[in-house]
VEXSEFI-311624 format. One record per residue (C-alpha): x, y, z; residue number from 1. Coordinates in nm, 2 decimals. Layout:
N
X Y Z NUM
...
This chain:
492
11.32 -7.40 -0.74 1
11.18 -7.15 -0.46 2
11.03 -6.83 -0.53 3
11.18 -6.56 -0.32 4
10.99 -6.28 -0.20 5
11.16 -5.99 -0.02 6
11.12 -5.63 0.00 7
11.51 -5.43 -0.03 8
11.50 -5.07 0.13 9
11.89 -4.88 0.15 10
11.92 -4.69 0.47 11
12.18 -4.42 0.56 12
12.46 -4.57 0.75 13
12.35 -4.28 1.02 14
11.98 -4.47 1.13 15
12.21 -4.80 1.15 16
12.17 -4.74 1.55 17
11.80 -4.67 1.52 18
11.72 -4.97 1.30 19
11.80 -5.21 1.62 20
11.63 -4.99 1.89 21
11.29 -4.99 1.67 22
11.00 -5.17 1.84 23
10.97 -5.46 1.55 24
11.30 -5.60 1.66 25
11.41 -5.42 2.01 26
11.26 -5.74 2.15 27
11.52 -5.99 1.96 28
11.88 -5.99 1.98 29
12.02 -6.01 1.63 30
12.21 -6.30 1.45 31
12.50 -6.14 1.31 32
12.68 -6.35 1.02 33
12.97 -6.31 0.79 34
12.91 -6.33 0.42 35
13.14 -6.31 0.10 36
12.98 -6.37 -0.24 37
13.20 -6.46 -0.57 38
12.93 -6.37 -0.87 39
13.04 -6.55 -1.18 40
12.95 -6.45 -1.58 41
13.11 -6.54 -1.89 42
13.37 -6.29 -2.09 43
13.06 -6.13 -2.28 44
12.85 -6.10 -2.00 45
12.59 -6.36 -2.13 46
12.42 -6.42 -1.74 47
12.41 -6.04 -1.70 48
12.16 -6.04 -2.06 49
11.98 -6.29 -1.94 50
11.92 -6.08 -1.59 51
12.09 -6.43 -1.40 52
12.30 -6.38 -1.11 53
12.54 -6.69 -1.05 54
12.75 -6.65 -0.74 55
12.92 -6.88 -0.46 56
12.83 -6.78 -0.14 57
13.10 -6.85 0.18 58
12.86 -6.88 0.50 59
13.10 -6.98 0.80 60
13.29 -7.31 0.71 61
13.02 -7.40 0.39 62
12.99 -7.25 0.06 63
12.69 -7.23 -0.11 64
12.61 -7.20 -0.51 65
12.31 -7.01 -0.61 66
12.12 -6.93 -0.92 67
11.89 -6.62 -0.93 68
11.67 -6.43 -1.14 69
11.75 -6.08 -1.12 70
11.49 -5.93 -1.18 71
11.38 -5.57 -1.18 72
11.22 -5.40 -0.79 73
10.95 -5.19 -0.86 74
10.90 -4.97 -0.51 75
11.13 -5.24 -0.38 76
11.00 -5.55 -0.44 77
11.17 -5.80 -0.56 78
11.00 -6.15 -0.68 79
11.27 -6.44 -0.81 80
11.33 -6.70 -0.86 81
11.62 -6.89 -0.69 82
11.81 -7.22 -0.70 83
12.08 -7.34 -0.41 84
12.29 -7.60 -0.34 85
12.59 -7.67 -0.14 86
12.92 -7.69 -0.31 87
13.28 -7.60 -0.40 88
13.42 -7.27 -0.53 89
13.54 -7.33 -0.89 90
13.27 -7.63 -0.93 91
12.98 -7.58 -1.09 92
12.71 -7.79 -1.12 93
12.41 -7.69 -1.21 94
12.20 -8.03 -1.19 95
11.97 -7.89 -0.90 96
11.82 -7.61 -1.16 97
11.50 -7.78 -1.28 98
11.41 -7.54 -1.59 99
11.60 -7.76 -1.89 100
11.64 -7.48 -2.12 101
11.85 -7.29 -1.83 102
12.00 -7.54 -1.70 103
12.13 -7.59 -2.03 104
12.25 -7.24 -2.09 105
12.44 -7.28 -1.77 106
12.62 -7.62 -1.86 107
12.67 -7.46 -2.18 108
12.84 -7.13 -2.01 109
13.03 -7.33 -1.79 110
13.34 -7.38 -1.91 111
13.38 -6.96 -1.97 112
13.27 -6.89 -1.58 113
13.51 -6.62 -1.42 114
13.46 -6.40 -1.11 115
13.34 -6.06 -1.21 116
13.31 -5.88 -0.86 117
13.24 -5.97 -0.50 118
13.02 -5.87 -0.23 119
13.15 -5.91 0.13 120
12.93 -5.78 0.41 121
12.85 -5.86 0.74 122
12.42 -5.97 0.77 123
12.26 -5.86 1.13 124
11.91 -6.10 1.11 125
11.60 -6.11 1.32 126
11.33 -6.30 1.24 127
10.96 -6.13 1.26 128
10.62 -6.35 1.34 129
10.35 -6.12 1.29 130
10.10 -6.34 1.31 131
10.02 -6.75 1.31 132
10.12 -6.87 1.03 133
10.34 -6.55 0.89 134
10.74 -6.55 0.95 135
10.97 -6.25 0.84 136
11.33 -6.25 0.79 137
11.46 -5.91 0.82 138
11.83 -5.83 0.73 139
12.09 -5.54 0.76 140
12.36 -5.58 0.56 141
12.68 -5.38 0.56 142
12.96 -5.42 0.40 143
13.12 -5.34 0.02 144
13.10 -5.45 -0.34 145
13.45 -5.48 -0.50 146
13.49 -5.53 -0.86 147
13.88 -5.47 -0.92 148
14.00 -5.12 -0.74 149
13.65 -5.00 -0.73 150
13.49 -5.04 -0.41 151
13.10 -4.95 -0.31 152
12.94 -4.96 0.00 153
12.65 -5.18 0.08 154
12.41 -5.02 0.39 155
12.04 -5.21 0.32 156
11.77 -5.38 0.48 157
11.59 -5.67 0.30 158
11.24 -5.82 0.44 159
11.24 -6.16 0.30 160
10.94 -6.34 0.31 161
11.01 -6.70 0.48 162
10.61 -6.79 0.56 163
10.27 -6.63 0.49 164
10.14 -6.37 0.32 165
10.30 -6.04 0.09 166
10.09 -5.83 0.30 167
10.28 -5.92 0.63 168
10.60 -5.80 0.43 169
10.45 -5.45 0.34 170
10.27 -5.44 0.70 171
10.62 -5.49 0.84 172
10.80 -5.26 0.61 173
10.55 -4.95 0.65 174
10.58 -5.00 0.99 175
10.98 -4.93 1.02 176
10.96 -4.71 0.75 177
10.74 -4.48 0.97 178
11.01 -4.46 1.22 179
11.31 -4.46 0.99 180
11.47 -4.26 0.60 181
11.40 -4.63 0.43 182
11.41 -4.59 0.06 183
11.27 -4.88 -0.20 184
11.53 -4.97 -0.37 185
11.50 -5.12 -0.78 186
11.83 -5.26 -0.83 187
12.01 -5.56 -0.65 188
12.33 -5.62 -0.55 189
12.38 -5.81 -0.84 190
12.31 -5.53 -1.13 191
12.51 -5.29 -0.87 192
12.83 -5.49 -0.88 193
12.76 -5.52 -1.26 194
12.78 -5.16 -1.26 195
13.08 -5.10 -1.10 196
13.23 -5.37 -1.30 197
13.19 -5.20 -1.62 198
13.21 -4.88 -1.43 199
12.94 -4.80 -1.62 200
12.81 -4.46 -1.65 201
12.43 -4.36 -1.54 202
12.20 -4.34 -1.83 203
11.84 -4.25 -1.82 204
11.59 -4.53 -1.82 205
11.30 -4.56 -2.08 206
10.98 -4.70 -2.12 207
11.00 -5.12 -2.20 208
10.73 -5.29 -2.30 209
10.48 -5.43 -2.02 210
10.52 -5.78 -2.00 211
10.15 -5.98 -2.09 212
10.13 -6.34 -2.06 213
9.82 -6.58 -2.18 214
9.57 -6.61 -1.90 215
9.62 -6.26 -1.72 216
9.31 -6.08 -1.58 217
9.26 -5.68 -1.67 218
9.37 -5.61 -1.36 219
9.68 -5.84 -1.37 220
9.73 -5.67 -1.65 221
9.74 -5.31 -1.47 222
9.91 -5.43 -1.22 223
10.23 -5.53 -1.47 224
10.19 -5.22 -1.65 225
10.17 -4.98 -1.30 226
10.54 -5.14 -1.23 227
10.71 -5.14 -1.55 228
10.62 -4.74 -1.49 229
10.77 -4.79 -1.14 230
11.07 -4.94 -1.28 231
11.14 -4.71 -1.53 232
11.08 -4.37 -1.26 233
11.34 -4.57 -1.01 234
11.58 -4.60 -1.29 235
11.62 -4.23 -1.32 236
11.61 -4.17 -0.90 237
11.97 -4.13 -0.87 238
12.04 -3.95 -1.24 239
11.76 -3.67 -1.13 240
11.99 -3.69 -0.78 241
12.35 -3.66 -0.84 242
12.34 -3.47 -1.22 243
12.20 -3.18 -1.41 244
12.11 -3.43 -1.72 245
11.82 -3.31 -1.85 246
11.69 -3.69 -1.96 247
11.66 -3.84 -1.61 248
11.40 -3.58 -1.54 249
11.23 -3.60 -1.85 250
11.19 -3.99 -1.84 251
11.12 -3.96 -1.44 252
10.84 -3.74 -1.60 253
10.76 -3.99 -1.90 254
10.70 -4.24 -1.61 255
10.43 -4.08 -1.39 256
10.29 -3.98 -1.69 257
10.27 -4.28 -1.79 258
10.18 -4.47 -1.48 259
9.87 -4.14 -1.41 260
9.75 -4.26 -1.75 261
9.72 -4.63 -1.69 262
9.52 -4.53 -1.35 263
9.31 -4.34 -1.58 264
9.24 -4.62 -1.78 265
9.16 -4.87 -1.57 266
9.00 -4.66 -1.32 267
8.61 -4.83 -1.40 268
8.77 -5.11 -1.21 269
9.00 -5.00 -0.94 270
8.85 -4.94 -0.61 271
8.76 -4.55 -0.54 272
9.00 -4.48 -0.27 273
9.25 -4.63 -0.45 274
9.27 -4.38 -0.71 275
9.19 -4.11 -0.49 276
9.49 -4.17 -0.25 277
9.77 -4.23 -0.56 278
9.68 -4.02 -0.82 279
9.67 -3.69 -0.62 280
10.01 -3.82 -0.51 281
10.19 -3.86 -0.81 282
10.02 -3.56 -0.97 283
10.18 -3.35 -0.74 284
10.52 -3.58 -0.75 285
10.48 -3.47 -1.15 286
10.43 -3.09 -1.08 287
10.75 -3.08 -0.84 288
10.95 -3.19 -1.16 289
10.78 -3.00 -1.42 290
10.94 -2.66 -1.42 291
11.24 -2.82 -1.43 292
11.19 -3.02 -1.76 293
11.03 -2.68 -1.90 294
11.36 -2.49 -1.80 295
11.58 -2.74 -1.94 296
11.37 -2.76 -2.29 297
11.37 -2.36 -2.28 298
11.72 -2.37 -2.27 299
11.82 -2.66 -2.46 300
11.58 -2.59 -2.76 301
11.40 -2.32 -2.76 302
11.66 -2.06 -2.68 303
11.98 -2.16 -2.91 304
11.79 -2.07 -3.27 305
11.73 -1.71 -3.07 306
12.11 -1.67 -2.96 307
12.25 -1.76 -3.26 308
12.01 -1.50 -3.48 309
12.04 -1.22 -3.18 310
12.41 -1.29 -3.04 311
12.46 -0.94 -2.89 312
12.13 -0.85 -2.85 313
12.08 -0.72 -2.45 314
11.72 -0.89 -2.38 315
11.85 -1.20 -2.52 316
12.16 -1.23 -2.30 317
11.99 -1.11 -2.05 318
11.67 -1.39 -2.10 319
11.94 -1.67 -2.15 320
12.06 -1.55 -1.77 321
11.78 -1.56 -1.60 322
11.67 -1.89 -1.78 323
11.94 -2.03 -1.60 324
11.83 -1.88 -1.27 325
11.52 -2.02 -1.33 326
11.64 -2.37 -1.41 327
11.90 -2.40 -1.13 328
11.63 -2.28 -0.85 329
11.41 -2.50 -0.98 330
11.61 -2.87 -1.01 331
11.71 -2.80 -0.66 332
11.33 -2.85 -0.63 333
11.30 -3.15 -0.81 334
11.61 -3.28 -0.63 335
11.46 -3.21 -0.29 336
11.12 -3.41 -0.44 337
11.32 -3.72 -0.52 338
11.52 -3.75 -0.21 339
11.23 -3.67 0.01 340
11.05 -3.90 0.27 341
10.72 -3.85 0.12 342
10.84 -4.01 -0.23 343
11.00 -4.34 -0.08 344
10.67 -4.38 0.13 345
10.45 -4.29 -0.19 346
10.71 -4.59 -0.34 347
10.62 -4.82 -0.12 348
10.29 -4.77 -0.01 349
10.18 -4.79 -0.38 350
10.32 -5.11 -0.43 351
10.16 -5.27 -0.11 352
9.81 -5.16 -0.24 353
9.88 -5.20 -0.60 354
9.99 -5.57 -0.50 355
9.69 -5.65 -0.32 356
9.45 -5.55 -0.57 357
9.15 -5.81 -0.62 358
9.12 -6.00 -0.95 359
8.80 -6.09 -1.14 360
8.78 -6.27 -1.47 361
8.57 -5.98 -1.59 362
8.57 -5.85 -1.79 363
8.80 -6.01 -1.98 364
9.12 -5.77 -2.08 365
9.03 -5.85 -2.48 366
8.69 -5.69 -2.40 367
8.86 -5.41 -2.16 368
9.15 -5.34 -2.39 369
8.96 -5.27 -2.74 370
8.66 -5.11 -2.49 371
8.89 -4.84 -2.36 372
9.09 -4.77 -2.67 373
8.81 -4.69 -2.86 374
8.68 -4.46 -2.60 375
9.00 -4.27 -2.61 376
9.05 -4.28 -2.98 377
8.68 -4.07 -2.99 378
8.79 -3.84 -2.77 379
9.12 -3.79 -3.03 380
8.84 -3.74 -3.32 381
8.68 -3.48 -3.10 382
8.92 -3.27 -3.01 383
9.11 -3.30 -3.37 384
8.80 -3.13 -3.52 385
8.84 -2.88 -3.26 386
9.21 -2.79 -3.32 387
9.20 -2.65 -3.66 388
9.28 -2.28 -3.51 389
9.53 -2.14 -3.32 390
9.40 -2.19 -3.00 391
9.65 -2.37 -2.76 392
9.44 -2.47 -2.51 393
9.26 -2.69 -2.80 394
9.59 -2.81 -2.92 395
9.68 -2.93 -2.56 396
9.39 -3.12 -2.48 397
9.43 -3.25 -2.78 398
9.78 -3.35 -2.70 399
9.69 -3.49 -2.40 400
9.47 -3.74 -2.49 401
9.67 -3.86 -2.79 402
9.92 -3.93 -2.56 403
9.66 -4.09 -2.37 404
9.57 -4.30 -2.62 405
9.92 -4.37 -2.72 406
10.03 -4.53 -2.40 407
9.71 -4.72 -2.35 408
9.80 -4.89 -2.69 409
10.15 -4.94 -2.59 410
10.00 -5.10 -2.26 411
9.77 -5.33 -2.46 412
10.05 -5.39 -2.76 413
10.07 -5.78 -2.77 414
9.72 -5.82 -2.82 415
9.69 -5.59 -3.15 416
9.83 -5.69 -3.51 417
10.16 -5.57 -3.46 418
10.19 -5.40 -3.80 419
9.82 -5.21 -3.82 420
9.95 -5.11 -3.45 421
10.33 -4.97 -3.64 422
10.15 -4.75 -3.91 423
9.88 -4.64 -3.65 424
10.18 -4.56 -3.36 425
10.38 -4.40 -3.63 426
10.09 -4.15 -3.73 427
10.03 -4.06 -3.40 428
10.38 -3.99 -3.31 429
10.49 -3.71 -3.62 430
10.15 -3.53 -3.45 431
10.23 -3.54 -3.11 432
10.61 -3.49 -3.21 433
10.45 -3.15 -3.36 434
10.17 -3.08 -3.09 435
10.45 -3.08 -2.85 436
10.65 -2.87 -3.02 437
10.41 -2.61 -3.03 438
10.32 -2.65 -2.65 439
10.65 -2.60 -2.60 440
10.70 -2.29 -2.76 441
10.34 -2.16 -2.57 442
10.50 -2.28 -2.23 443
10.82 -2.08 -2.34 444
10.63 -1.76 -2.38 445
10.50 -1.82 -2.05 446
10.87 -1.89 -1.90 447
10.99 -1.57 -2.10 448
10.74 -1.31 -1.94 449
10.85 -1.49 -1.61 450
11.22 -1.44 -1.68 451
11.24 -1.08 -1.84 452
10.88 -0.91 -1.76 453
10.79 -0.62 -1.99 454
10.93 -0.48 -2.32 455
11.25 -0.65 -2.26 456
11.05 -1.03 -2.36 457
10.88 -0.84 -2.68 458
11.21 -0.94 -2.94 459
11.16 -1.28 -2.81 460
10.79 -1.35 -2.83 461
10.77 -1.20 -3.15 462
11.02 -1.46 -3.26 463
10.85 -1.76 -3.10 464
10.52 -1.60 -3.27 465
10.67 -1.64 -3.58 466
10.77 -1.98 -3.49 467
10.42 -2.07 -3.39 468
10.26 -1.98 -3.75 469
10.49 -2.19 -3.95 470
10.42 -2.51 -3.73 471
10.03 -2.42 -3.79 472
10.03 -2.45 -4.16 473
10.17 -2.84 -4.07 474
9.95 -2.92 -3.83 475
9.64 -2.97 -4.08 476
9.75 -3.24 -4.30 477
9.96 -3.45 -4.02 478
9.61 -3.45 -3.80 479
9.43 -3.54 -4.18 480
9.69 -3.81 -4.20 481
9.63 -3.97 -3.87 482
9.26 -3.97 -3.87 483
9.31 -4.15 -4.21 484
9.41 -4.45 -4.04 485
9.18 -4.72 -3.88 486
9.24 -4.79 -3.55 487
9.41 -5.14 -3.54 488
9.23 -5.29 -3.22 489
8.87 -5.28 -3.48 490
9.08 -5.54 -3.70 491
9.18 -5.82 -3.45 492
């Protein structure tokens, strides 16, 4: 088995020309070749659930048969594992994988193997030697997926790591990406020409659990965490792109906030400017998309209940216009934020560091995990007893570290009683569920002044006012109920 280690960036089909002339490879002619690749799965797509990519690749006069993992990029970078052997389109023969249990899922898959889709592009390759000792593969391919009559185009650069070090990859990558609109990219061919395929239709992309493994340091452990948030916030790139969903922005949001609060937590042992360079970064990444997931939850929540009890009232249809105003001004924003330069060179500038972070056995992630969830759980307490009014600004620190606390024990899950951890998660979420409600409807008084200034807002924030009491009289026993509950991580 080899473990391949590249780096996969698309390019627009317009800095094709530029790509050759940079100064990494205007030195080197390229090696262009032809390739065609046949990727195989059974009827119910069992190698697709199992992320494994079986294909037959025709290289010239040989064919080649490959097993890969197909795993998921974060900022690009792509870690698998890979098995190939010369052979025989239609044959499969899987002898040369040396994992039993998958080699036995293959044999036992064998007999159902049909072609799914194809890739056929053309591979311009230069080959980079940074240093002694370090070798880079760099390749453009171009070319088309084809799954039936559906066709996508393939314009992408991979840095494959053939000798040395990750950092020589990263080195290498920053440097073109200086000079050229390179973009990380998180999905493979492989899930691409799944997609089209099923012709599958974008969906938004949620939070999956980080994956922990016996043996892992803390900041191994951060390190896993920081690109499961990766992964999720490139799963909604091109749904925040191409559509008006609401979703993709609020998960894109979801992620940061996620990934902001894992910096948080394990700030005590990252190094200084580490934290100082990347949180800034993504703080203001967060902000660019912000007003548009308040304007979509303005309009999506908040303002139906207030249509349908005013229908022809004048403020109100004049409110749910401007709202819209609002919204579409403002997703052009996030739009622009997604597709910018600065976001794929945040991408992949946080990977390179977050890759080639030190490790230290201490302290030991089962003192670091229980260490840091108690300090957050105290600063719940503290703010719960300070929330029993109406002031919001209470209410939204409090919010804010609950949810805090709530992703630092999704982070640290598989180390905590898994049913101490349900009650506890489930207490917390029915008062964050409510907490955000009411930020909500503050933020939407905020959004309504903005909208309709003056007199004409008064109908409206008298409603939302109204709206506001009612959640108050819930909000006592809910934060009772959660501060009834022992915090799981004291019981391992």
């Amino acid at each position: 088995m080899a473990l391949e280690t590249e780096i996969k960036l698309s390019l627009p089909a317009t800095a094709v020309r530029r790509l050759s002339s940079h100064p990494l490879l205007a030195a080197s002619k390229p090696v262009r070749q032809k390739l065609v690749n046949t990727y195989y799965d059974t009827p119910d797509q069992r190698l697709q659930r199992k992320r494994l990519a079986v294909r037959y690749r025709q290289k010239g006069e040989a064919w080649l048969l490959t097993v890969k993992s197909d795993a998921p990029s974060p900022g690009g970078l792509a870690q698998r594992r890979e098995w190939e052997v010369p052979g025989q389109p239609g044959q499969f023969d899987f002898s040369h994988v040396d994992s039993p249990k998958l080699r036995r899922f293959l044999e036992e898959a064998t007999a159902e193997l049909v072609p799914v889709f194809t890739t056929d592009f053309t591979r311009s390759l230069w080959v980079l030697t940074p240093r002694e000792g370090s070798r880079i593969e760099v390749a453009l391919d171009r070319g088309t997926i084809v799954a039936g009559e559906r066709r996508e185009n393939i314009c992408e650069l991979e840095l494959e790591l053939l000798e040395g070090d990750a950092s020589d990859l990263f080195t290498a990558a920053l440097a073109l990406q200086a000079d050229l609109p390179l973009h990380p990219e998180g999905v493979s061919k492989a899930e691409r020409g799944y997609r089209l395929a099923h012709d599958a239709k974008l969906a938004p992309a949620k939070a999956g659990p980080v994956p922990l493994s016996m043996g892992m340091t803390s900041i191994g452990v951060f390190r896993s965490t920081a690109f499961s948030c990766l992964s999720q916030l490139q799963g909604n790139e091109r749904g925040v792109r191409e559509t008006d969903a609401p979703e993709f922005i609020h998960q894109a949001r979801v992620s940061i906030r996620r990934l902001r609060s894992a910096i948080r937590l394990w700030r005590p042992l990252l190094p200084e400017d580490y934290v100082n360079n990347f949180d800034p970064r993504w703080r203001a990444l967060a902000n660019q998309l912000g007003d548009t997931r308040n304007w979509d939850v303005f309009i999506t929540e908040i303002l139906p209940p207030i249509s349908k009890a005013f229908p022809d009232h004048g403020d109100v249809q004049r409110l749910s216009t401007q709202a819209r105003n609002q919204l579409a001004a403002c997703r052009k924003t996030a739009q622009a934020a997604i597709k910018a330069e600065a976001y794929s060179q945040l991408l992949l500038e946080f990977t390179a560091a977050t890759l080639a972070l030190l490790e230290s056995r201490k302290p030991p992630v089962t003192v670091f995990a229980p260490r840091s969830l108690n300090k957050r759980a105290k600063r719940v307490a503290a703010l719960a007893a300070e929330t029993r009014d109406s002031n919001p600004e209470a209410r939204h620190a409090l919010r804010v570290a609950l949810k805090r606390l709530r992703y630092a024990i999704e982070f640290f899950a598989p180390l905590f009683p898994a049913k101490r951890l349900q009650r506890y998660h489930q207490s917390a979420a029915g008062l964050l569920d409510l907490l955000g409600r009411m930020n909500d409807a503050t933020v939407a008084e905020q959004l309504v002044l903005q909208a309709v200034p003056g007199h004409h807002s008064d109908l409206v924030r008298a409603w939302l006012a109204g709206r506001n009491d009612l959640m108050l009289t819930q909000l006592e026993p809910l934060l009772a109920e959660f501060l009834s509950h022992p915090p799981p991580w004291e019981h391992g």
